[in-house]
LOKOLTI-796790 format. One record per residue (C-alpha): residue number from 1; residue in one letter; x, y, z. Coordinates in nm, 4 decimals, always signed. Layout:
// LOKOLTI-796790
R pos code       c1       c2       c3
R NUM    A        X        Y        Z
...
***
This chain:
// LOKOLTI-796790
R pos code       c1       c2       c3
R   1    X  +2.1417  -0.2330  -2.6839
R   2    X  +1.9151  -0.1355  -2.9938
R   3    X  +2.0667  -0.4110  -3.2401
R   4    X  +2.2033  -0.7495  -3.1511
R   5    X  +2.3952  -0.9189  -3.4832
R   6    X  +2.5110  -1.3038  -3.3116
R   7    X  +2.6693  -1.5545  -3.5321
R   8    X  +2.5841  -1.4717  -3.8244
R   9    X  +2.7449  -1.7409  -4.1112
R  10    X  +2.5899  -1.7424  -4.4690
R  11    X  +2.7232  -1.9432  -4.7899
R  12    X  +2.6613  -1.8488  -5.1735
R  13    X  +2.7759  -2.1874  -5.2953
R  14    X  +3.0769  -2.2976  -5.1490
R  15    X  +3.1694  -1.9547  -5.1042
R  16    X  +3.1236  -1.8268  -4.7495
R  17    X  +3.0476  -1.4650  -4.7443
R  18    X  +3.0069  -1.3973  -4.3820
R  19    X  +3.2075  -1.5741  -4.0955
R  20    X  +3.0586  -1.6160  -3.7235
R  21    X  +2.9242  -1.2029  -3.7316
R  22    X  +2.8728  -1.1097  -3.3956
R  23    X  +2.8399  -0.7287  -3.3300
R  24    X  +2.6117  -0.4898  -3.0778
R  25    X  +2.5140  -0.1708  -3.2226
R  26    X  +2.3825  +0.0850  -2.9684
R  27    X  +2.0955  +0.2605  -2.9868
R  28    X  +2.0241  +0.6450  -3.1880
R  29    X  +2.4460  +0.5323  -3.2937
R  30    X  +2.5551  +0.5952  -3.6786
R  31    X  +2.7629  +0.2871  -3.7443
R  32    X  +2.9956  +0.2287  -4.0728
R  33    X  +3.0342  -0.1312  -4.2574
R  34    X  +3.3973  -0.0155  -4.4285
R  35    X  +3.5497  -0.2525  -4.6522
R  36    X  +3.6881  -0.3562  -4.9856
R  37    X  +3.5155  -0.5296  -5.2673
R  38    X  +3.3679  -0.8761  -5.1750
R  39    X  +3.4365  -0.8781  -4.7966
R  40    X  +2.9996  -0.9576  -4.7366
R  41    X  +2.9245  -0.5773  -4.6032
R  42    X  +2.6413  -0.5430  -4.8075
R  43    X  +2.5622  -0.9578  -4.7341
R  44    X  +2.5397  -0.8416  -4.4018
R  45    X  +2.2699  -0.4790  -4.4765
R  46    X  +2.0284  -0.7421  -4.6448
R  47    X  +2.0165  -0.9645  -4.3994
R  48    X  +1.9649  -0.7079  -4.1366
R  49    X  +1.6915  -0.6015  -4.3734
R  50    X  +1.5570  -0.9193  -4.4634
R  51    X  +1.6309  -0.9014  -4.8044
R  52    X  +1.8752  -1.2072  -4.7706
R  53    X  +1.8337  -1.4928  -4.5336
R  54    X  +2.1323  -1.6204  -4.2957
R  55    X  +2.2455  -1.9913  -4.3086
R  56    X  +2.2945  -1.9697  -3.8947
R  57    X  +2.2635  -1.6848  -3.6333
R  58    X  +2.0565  -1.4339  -3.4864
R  59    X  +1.9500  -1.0804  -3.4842
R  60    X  +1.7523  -0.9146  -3.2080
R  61    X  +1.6141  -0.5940  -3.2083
R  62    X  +1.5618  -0.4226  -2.8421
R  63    X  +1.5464  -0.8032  -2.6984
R  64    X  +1.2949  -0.8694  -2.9624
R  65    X  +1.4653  -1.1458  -3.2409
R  66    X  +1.4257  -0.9629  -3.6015
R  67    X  +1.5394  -1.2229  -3.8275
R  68    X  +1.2735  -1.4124  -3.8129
R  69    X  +1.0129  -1.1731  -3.9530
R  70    X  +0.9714  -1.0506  -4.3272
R  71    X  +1.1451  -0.7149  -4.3796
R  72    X  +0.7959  -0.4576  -4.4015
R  73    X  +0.7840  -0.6150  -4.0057
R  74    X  +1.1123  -0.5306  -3.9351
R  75    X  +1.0395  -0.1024  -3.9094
R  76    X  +1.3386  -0.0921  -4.1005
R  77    X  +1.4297  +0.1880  -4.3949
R  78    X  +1.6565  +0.0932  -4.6635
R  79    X  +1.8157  +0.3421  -4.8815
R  80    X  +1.9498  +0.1573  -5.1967
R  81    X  +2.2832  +0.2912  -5.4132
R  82    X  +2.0699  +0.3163  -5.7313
R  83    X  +1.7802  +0.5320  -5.5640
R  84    X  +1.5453  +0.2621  -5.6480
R  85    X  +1.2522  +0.5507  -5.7238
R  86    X  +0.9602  +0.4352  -5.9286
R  87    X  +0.9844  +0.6718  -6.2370
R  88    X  +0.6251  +0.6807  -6.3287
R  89    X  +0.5233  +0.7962  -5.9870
R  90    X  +0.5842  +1.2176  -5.8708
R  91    X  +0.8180  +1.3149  -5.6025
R  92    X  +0.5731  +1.3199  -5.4026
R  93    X  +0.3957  +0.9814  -5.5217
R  94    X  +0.7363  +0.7881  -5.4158
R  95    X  +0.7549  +0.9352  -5.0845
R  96    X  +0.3921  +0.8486  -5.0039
R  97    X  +0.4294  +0.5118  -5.1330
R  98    X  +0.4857  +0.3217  -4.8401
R  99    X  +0.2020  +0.5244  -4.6259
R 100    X  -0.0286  +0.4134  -4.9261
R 101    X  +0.0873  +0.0817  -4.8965
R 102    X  -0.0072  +0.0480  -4.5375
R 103    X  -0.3062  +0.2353  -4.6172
R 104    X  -0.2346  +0.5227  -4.4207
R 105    X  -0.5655  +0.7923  -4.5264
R 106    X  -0.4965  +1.0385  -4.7868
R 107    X  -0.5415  +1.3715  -4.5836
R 108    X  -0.2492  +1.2215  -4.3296
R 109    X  -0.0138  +1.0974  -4.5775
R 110    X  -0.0522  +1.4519  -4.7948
R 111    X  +0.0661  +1.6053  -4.4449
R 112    X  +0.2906  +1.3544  -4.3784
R 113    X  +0.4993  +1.4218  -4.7231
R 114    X  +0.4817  +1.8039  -4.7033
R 115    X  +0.6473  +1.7623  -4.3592
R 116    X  +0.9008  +1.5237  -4.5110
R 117    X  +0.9443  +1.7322  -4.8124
R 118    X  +1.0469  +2.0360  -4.6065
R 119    X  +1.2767  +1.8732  -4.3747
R 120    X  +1.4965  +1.7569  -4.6983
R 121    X  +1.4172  +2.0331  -4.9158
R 122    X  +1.2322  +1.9183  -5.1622
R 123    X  +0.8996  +2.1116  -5.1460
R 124    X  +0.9385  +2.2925  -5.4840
R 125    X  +0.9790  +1.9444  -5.6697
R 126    X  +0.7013  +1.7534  -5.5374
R 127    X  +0.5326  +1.7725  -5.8737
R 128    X  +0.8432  +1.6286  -6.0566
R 129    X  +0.8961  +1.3013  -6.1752
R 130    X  +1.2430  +1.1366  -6.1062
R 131    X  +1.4230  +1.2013  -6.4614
R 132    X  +1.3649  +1.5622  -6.3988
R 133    X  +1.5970  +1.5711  -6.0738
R 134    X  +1.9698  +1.5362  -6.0194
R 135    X  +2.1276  +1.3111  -5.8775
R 136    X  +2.1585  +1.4324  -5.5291
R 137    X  +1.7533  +1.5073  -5.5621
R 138    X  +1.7067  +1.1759  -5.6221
R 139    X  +1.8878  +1.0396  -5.3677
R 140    X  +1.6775  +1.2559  -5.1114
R 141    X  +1.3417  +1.1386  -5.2550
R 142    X  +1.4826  +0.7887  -5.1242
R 143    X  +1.5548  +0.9249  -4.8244
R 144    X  +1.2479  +1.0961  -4.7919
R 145    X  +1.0658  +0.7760  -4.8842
R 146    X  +1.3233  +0.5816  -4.6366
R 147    X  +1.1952  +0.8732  -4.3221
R 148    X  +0.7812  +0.7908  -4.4133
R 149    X  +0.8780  +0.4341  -4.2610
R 150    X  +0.8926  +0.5738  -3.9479
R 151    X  +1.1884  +0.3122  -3.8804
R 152    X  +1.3130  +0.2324  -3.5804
R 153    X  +1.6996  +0.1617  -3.8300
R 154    X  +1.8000  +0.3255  -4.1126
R 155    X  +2.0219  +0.1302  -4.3479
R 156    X  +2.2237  +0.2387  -4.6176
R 157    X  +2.3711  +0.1031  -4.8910
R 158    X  +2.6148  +0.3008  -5.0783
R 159    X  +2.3536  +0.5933  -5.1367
R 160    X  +2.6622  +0.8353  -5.2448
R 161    X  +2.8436  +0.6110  -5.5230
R 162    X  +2.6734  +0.7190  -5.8249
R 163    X  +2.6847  +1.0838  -5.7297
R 164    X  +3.0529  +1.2881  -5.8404
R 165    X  +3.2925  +1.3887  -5.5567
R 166    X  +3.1704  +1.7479  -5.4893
R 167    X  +2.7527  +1.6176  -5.4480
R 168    X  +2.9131  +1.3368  -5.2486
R 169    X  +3.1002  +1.6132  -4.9750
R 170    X  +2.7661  +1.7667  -4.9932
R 171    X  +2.5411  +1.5106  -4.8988
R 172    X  +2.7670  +1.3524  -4.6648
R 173    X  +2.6878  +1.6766  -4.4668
R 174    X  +2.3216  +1.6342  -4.4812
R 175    X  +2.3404  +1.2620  -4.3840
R 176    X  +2.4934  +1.3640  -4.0792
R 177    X  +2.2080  +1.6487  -4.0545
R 178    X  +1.9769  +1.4341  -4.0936
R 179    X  +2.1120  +1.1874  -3.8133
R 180    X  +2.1746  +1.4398  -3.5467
R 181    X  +1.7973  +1.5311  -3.5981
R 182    X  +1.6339  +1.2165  -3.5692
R 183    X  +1.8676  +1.0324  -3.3486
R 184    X  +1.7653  +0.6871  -3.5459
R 185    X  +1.9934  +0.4091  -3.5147
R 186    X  +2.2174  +0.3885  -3.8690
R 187    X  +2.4089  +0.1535  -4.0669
R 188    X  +2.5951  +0.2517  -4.3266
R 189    X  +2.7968  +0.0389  -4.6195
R 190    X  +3.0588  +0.1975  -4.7929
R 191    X  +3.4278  +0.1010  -4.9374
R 192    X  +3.4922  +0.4877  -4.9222
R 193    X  +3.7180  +0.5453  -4.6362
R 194    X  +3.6529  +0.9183  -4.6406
R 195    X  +3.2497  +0.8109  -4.6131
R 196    X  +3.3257  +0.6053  -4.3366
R 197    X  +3.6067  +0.8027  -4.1209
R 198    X  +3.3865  +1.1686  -4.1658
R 199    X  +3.0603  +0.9923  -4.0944
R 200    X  +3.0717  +0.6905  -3.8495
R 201    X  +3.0310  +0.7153  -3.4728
R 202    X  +3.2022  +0.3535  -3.5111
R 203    X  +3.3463  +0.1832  -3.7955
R 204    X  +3.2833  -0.2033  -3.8440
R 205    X  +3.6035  -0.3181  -4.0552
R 206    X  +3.5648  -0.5905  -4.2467
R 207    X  +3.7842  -0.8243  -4.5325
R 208    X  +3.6917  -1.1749  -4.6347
R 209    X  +3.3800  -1.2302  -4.4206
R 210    X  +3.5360  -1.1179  -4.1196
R 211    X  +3.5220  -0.8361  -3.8941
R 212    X  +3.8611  -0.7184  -3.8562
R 213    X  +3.8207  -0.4275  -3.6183
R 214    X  +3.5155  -0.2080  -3.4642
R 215    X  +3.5981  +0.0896  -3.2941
R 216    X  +3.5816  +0.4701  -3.3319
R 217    X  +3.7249  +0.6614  -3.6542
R 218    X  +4.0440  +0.7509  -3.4342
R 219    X  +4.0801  +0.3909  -3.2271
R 220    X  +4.0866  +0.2971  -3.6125
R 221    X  +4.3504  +0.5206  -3.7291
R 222    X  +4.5822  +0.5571  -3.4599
R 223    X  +4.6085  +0.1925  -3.3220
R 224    X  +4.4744  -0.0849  -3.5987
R 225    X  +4.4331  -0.4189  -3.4933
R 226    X  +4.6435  -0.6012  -3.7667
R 227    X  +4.8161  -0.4831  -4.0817
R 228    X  +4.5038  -0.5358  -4.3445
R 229    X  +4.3384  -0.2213  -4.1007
R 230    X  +4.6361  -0.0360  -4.1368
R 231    X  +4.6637  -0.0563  -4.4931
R 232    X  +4.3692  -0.0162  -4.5692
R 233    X  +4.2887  +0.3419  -4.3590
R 234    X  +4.4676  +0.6399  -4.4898
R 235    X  +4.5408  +0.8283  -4.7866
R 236    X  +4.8482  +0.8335  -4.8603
R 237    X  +4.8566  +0.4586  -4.7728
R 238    X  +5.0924  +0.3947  -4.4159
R 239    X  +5.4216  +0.2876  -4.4366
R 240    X  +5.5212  -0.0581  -4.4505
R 241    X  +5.9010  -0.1680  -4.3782
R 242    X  +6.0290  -0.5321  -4.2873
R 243    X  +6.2619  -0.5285  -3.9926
R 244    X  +6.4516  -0.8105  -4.1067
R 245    X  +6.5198  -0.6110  -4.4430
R 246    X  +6.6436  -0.3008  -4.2506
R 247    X  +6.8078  -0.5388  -4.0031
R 248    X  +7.0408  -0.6512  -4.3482
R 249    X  +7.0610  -0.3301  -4.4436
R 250    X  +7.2625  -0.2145  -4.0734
R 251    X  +6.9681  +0.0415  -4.0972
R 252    X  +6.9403  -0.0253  -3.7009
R 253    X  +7.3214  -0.0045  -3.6617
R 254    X  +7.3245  +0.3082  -3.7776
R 255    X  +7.0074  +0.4368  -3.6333
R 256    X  +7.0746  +0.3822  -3.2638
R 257    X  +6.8154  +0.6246  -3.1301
R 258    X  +6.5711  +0.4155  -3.2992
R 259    X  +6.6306  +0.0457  -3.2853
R 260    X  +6.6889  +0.1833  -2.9076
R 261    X  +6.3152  +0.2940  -2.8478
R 262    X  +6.1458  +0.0025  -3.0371
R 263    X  +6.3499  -0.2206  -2.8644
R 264    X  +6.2674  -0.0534  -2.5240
R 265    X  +5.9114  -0.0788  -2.6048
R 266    X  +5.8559  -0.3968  -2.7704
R 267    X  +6.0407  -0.7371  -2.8274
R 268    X  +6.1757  -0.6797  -3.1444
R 269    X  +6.2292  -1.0777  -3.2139
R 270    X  +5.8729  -1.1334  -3.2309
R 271    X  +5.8435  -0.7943  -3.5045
R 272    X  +5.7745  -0.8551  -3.8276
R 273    X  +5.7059  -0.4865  -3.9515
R 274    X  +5.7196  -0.1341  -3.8789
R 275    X  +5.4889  +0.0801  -3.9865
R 276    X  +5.4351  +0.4452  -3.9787
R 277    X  +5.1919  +0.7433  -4.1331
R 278    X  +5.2891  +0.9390  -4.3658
R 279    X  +5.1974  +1.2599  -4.1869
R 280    X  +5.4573  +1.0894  -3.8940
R 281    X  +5.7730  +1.2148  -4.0688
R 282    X  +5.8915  +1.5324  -4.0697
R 283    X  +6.2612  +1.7294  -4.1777
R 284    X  +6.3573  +1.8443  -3.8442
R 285    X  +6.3170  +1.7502  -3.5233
R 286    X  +6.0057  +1.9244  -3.4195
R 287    X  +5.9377  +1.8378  -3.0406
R 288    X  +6.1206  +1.5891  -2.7914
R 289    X  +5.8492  +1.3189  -2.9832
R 290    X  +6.0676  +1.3427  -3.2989
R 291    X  +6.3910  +1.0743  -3.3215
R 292    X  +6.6285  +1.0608  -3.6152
R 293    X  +6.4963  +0.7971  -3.9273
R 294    X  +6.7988  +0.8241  -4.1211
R 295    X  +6.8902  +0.9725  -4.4400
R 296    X  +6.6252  +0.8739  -4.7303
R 297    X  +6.6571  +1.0029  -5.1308
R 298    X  +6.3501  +1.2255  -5.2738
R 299    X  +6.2657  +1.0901  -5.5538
R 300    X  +5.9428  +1.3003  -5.6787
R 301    X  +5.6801  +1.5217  -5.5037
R 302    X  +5.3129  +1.6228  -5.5593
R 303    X  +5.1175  +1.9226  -5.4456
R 304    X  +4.8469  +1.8787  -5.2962
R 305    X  +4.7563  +2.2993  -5.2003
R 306    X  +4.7596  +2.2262  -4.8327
R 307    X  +5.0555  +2.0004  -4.8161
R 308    X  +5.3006  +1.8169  -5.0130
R 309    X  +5.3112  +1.4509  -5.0819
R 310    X  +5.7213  +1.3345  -5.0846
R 311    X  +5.8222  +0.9957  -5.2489
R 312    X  +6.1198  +0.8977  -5.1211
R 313    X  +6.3555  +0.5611  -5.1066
R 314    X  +6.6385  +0.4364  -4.8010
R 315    X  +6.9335  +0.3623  -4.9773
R 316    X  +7.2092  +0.2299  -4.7682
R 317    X  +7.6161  +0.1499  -4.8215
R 318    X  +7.6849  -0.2214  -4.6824
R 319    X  +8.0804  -0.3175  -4.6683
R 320    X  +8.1199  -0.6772  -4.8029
R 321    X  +8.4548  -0.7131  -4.7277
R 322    X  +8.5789  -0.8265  -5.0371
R 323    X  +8.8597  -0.7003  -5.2183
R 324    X  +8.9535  -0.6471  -5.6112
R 325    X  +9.2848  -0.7586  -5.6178
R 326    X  +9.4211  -0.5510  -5.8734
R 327    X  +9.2860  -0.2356  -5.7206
R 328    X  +9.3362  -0.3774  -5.3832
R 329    X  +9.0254  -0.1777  -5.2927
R 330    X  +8.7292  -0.2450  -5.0863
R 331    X  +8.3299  -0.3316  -5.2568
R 332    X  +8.0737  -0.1629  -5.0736
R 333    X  +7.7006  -0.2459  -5.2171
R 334    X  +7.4299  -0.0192  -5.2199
R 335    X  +7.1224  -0.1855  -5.0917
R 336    X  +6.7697  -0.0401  -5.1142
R 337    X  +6.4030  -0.0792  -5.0100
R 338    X  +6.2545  -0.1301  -5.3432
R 339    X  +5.9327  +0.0128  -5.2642
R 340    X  +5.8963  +0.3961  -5.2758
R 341    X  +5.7152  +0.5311  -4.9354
R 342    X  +5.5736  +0.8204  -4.8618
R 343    X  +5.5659  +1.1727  -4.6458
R 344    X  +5.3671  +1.4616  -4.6082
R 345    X  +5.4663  +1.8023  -4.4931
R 346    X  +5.3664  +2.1618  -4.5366
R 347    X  +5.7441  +2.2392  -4.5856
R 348    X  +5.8551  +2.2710  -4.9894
R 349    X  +6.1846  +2.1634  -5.0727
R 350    X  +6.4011  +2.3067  -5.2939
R 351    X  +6.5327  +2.0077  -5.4826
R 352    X  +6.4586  +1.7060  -5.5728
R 353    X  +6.6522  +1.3452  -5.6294
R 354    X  +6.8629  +1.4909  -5.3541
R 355    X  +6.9847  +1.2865  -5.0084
R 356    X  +6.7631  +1.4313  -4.6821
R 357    X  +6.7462  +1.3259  -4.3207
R 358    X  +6.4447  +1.2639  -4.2056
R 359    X  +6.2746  +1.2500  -3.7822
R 360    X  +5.9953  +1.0553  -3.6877
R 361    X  +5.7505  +1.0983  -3.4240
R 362    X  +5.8776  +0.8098  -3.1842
R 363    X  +5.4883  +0.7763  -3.0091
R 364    X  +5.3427  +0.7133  -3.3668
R 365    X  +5.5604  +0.3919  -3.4601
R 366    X  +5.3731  +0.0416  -3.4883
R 367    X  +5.4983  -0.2598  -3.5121
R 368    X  +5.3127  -0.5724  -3.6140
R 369    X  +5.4111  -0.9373  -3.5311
R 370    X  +5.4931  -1.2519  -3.7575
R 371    X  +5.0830  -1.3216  -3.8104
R 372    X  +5.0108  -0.9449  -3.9105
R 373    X  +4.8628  -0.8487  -3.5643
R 374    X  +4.9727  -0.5357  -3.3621
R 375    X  +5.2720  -0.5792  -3.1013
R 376    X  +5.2032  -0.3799  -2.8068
***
């Protein structure tokens, strides 16, 4: 193992930030801290780096405990969101600024930043100071700076934030160039799913101090560990329905095929809710996979080049049995989901705010128990 992260707690107050943090990261392995707002992902960077200091727990490093040492002892690189570039010094002033610190001779540390300033193409702009670059520039003079280290882990903290989407796509790419070349162990903090599902050998999932779920981009995706990892992967968001509101609705009764497969596969009396992909729907029945839905009203679309995003409610008839005795007639009540889901296909449709039957791919349905945690 390269990095060993053992019950890690630590408190701002009498807020807790970070919850019993155990984790192994392997070594030369690009690993993603993916999470909302507040949930201690960055807590956790800085005290990896040394930056902030952990009520309780450990951190070893090849066998060797880290967290015990100040951070220049660590061999660690930190790349900061904000580029963190002094603006008085040259390009090539900031990259050097660590070998100067450790006193490294002049003639080495000139060689040492031409080298650098080649590998992330920055040779032409050694003379320039930082307000003279763009963003992107920037952020690989704090790379560059990051690679004198010579670290043994590279950690990131939202280094593509402040950048705009098309110079974030861009250097995502050269992040990933830059990992496949030097084979250094990684840790990366992001809320950006995108960052974290295009990037990540493993994602580390975490919400409220916790770590919800490690595993690969796909283990993440395709089979979550509770509903917070579900909702919180993919764009457009999954699909959440309660089975006791579609068991009110007869939505079962009058989708056999389907209460007949979940039922086969799962004990529907501990499920709480079903929960499917957008992508998971479809208007015909494209392979044996596929099983009848139901019928479902299109309410808007959006087009997306590639694909189309459908919004669509389940509106269902219900017989009360109850009669108006004048008109000696029958009430039936239309009962709905009140939250819109959502589909994507490559197939356009006509028209809109019209009735449609809809399949779903019957090895793609989850189900998730009473305490939010995957059945199955």
């Amino acid at each position: 193992m390269s990095l060993e992260i053992i019950n890690i707690n630590k408190s701002f107050g009498k807020n807790q930030i970070l919850k019993n943090i155990s984790l192994s990261i392997n070594e030369s392995e690009f690993v993603v801290f993916l999470g909302p707002s507040g949930c201690g992902k960055t807590t956790l960077l800085r005290i990896i780096a040394g930056l902030e200091t952990e009520d309780s727990g450990e951190i070893f490093y090849n066998g060797t405990q880290i967290n015990t040492l100040d951070p220049k002892s660590r061999k660690i690189g930190m790349v900061f969101q904000n580029y963190a570039l002094y603006p008085h010094l040259t390009v090539a002033e900031n990259i050097a600024f660590p070998l100067k610190i450790n006193k490294v001779p002049k003639e080495i540390r000139e060689k040492k930043v031409a080298e650098i300033a080649e590998f992330i193409g920055l040779s032409e702009h050694l003379h320039k100071k930082p307000k003279q670059l763009s963003g992107g520039q920037k952020q690989r003079v704090a790379l560059g700076r990051a690679i004198s280290r010579e670290p043994k882990i590279f950690l990131f903290d939202e280094p593509l934030s402040n950048l705009d989407a098309k110079l974030r796509s861009s250097m995502r790419i050269e992040l990933y160039k830059l990992h496949q070349t030097m084979k250094t162990t990684s840790i990366y903090v992001t809320h950006d799913q995108v960052e974290a599902m295009t990037m990540g050998d493993r994602i580390v999932l975490l919400n409220d101090g916790i770590i919800q779920q490690v595993g690969s981009p796909q283990e993440i995706y395709n089979s979550p560990t509770n509903l917070f990892v579900a909702g919180f992967i993919g764009n457009p968001a999954i699909n959440l329905f309660e089975i006791n509101v579609l068991s009110e609705m007869n939505y079962f009764e009058q989708n056999s095929e389907l209460i007949a497969f979940l039922s086969q596969t799962n004990d529907l009396s501990k499920a709480k809710t079903l929960a499917i992909r957008p992508e998971n729907f479809a208007f015909a029945k494209l392979d044996d996979n596929f099983i009848k839905f139901g019928e479902v009203k299109i309410i808007s679309k959006e087009f997306l080049g590639n694909e189309y995003i459908y919004y669509f409610e389940i509106e269902h008839q219900i017989n009360n049995n109850l009669q108006n005795q004048n008109l000696n007639q029958k009430f039936e009540t239309k009962i709905k989901i009140n939250q819109i889901k959502t589909l994507t296909s490559k197939e356009e449709l006509e028209n809109n705010q019209q009735k449609y039957v809809i399949f779903v791919n019957k090895t793609k349905l989850l189900l998730f128990d009473n305490n939010n945690n995957k059945l199955g």
